[in-house]
C-alpha positions as CSV (number, residue, x, y, z in Angstrom):
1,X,-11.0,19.4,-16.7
2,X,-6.8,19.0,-16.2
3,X,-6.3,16.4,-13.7
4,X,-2.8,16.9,-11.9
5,X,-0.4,14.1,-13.2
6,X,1.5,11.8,-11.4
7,X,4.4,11.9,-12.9
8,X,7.2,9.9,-11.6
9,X,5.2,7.8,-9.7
10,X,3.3,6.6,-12.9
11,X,6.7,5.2,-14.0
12,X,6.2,2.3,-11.3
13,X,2.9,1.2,-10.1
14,X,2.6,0.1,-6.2
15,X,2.6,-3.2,-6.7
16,X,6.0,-2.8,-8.9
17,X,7.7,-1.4,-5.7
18,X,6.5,-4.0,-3.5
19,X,8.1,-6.5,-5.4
20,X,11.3,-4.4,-5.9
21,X,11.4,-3.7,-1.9
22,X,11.0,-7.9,-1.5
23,X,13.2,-8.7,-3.6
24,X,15.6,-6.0,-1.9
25,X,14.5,-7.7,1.3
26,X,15.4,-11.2,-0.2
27,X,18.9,-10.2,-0.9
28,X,19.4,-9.2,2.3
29,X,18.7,-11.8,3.8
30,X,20.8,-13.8,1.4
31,X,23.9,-11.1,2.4
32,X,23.5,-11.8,6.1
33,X,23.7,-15.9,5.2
34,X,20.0,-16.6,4.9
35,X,17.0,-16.8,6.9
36,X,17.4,-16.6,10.6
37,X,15.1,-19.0,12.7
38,X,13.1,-18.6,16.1
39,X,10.0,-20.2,17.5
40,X,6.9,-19.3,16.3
41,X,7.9,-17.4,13.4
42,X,5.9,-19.3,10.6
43,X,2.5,-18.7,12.9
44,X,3.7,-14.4,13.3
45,X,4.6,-14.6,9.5
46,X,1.8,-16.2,8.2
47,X,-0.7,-14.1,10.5
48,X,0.7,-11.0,8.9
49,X,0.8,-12.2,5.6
50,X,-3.2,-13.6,5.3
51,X,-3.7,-10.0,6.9
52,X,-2.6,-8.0,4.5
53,X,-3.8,-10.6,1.7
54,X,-7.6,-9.9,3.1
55,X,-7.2,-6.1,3.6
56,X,-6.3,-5.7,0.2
57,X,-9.0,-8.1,-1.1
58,X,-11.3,-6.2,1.0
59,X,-10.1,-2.8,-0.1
60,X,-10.5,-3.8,-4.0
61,X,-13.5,-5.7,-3.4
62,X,-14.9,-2.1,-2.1
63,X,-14.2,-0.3,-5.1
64,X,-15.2,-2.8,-7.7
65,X,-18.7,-2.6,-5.6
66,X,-18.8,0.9,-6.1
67,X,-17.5,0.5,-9.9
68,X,-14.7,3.3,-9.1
69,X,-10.9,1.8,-10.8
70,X,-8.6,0.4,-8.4
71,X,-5.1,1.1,-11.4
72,X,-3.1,3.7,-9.2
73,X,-1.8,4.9,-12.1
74,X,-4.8,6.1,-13.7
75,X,-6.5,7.9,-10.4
76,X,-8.1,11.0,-12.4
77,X,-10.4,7.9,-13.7
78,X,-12.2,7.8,-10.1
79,X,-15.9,7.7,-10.4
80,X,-17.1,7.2,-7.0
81,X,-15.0,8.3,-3.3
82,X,-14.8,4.9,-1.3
83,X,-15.6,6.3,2.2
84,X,-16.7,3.1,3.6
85,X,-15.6,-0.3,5.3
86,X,-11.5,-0.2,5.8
87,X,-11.4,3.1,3.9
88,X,-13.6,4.6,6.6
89,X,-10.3,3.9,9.2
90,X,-7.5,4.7,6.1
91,X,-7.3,6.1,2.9
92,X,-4.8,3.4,1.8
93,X,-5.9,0.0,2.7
94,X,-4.2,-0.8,0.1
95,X,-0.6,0.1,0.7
96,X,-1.5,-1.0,4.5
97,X,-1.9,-4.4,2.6
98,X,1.1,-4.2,0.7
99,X,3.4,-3.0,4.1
100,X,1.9,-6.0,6.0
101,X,2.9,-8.6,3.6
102,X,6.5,-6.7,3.2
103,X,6.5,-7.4,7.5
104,X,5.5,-10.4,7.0
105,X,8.1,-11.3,4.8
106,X,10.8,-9.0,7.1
107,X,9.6,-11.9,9.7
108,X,10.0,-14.5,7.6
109,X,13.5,-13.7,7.2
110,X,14.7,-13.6,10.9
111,X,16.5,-10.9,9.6
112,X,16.2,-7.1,11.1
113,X,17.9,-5.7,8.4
114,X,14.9,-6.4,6.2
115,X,12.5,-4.0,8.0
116,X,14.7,-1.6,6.0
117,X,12.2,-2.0,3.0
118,X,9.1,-0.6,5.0
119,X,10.3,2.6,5.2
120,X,11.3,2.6,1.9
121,X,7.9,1.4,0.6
122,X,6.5,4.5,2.6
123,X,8.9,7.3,0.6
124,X,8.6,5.3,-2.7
125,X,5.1,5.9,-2.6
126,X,4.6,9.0,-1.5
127,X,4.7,10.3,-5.1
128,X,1.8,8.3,-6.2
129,X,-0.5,9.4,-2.7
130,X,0.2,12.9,-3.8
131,X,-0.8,12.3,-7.3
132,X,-3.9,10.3,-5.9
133,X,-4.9,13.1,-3.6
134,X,-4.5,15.6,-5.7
135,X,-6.5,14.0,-8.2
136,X,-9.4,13.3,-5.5
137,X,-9.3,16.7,-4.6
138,X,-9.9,17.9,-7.8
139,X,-12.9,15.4,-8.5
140,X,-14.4,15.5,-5.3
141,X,-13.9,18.6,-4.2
142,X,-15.4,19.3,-0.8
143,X,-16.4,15.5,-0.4
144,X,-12.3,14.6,-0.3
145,X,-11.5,17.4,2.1
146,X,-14.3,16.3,4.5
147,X,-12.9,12.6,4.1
148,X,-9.4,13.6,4.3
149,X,-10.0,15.5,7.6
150,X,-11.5,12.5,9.6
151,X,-9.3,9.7,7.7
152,X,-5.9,8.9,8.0
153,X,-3.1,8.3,5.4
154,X,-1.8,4.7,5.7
155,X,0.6,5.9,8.7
């Protein structure tokens, strides 16, 4: 069976971008003369950080339970459809994961200007969702479409 490819968005996997959109998030910050300071920004910071640490541990936790891969660049190599636990309120607990630690880090900064690299995680991955739904909807047939009507994308 052809599985669609993914193309471009096998070039950089998800976690590649969110280190590319911090680090694009670091230099702003160092461009608008460094972190900007305000009460109770460590506790907001850290809050969103641990949470999108523990959603993605969740999230991979889930499919190593149901033996199913968790490399987004590989997602024709699906075995099982994780409809369960955090994927049962999103189809990307992982990339909420990732967006939550890049807010985290926008907070960290004191800087607005950093909230720039959410958006731009969003269209940088929207290559590799594609590629992963197409490629779920091509294993799991009527099972994905079922799932993909009562679940949301990541946003």
């Amino acid at each position: 069976m052809q599985l669609p490819d993914a193309g471009a968005a096998r070039r950089i996997i998800p976690p590649g971008w969110a280190l590319l959109w911090s680090g694009a998030q670091a230099g702003l910050t160092a461009l608008a003369g460094g972190r900007r300071r305000f009460p109770g920004q460590a506790a907001v910071a850290g809050t969103l950080a641990a949470g999108g640490l523990a959603l993605g541990v969740v999230a991979l936790r889930l499919f190593d339970r149901a033996g199913t891969t968790s490399m987004p660049h590989e997602p024709s190599e699906a075995t099982t459809l994780v409809t369960d636990g955090v994927y049962a309120y999103t189809r990307n607990p992982m990339y909420c994961s990732i967006l939550l630690m890049l807010l985290a880090n926008a907070v960290w900064s004191g800087r607005l200007r950093t909230l720039v690299a959410l958006p731009g995680l969003m269209l940088t991955l929207q290559p590799q969702i594609e590629a992963e739904e197409d490629a779920l909807a091509t294993l799991f047939g009527d099972d994905y479409a079922a799932y993909k009507s009562r679940v949301p994308r990541w946003y």
